[in-house]
C-alpha positions in Angstrom: 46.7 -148.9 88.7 48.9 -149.6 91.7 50.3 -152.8 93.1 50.0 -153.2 96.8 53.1 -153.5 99.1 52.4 -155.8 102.2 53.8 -154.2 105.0 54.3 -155.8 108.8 52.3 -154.0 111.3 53.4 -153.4 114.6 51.9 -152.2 117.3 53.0 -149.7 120.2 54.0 -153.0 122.5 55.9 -154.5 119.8 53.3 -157.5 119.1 53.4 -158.1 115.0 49.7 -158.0 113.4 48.6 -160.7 111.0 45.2 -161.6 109.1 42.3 -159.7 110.2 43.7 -157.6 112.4 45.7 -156.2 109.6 42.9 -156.1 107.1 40.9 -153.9 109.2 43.7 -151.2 109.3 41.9 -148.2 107.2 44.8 -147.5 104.9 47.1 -149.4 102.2 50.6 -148.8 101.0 51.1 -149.3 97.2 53.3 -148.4 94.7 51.7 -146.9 91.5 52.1 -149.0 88.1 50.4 -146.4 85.6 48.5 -143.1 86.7 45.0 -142.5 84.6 44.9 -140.7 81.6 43.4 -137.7 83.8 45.9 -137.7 86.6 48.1 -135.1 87.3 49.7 -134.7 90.5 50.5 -138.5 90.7 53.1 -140.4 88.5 54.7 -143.5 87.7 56.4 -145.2 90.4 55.3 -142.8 93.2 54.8 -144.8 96.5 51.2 -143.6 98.2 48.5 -144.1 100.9 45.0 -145.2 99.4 41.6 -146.4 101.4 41.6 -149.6 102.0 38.2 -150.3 100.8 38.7 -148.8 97.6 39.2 -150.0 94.1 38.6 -153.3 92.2 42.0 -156.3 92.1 42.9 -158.3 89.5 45.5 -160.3 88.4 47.2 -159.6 85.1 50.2 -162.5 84.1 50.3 -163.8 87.6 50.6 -160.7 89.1 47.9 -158.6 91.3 47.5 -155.2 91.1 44.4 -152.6 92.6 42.6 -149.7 90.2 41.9 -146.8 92.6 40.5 -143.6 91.7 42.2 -140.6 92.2 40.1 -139.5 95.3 40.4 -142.4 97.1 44.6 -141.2 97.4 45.0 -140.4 100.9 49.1 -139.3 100.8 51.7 -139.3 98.1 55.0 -139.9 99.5 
């Protein structure tokens, strides 16, 4: 379970990306809440690079969070 961090994009030029144009970037930056049962190489509070298409949101107490597998991981940082 990760929770996503909203990141600006920019582009070579400088010009800041907003709405669609930053929802079809293929890759998301998120923060991982609670690894599987399963995983191994990923932990608690490790900061990683997950397809953008992947997963299934919810929101738990007001908060929104993403459950990935561990194949869609792209990068562990």
């Amino acid at each position: 379970m990760i929770k996503q961090i909203k990141e600006e994009v920019k582009t070579d030029s400088g010009l800041l990306l907003t709405g669609a144009a930053v929802d079809s970037i293929r890759y998301k930056k998120g923060k991982v809440v609670e690894p599987g049962t399963d995983v191994t190489v990923i932990a608690s509070e490790d900061i990683i690079f997950y397809d953008s298409r992947a997963g299934h949101t919810m929101i738990i107490k007001g908060e929104q969070y993403t459950v990935i597998s561990e194949r869609d991981v792209v990068v562990v940082v």
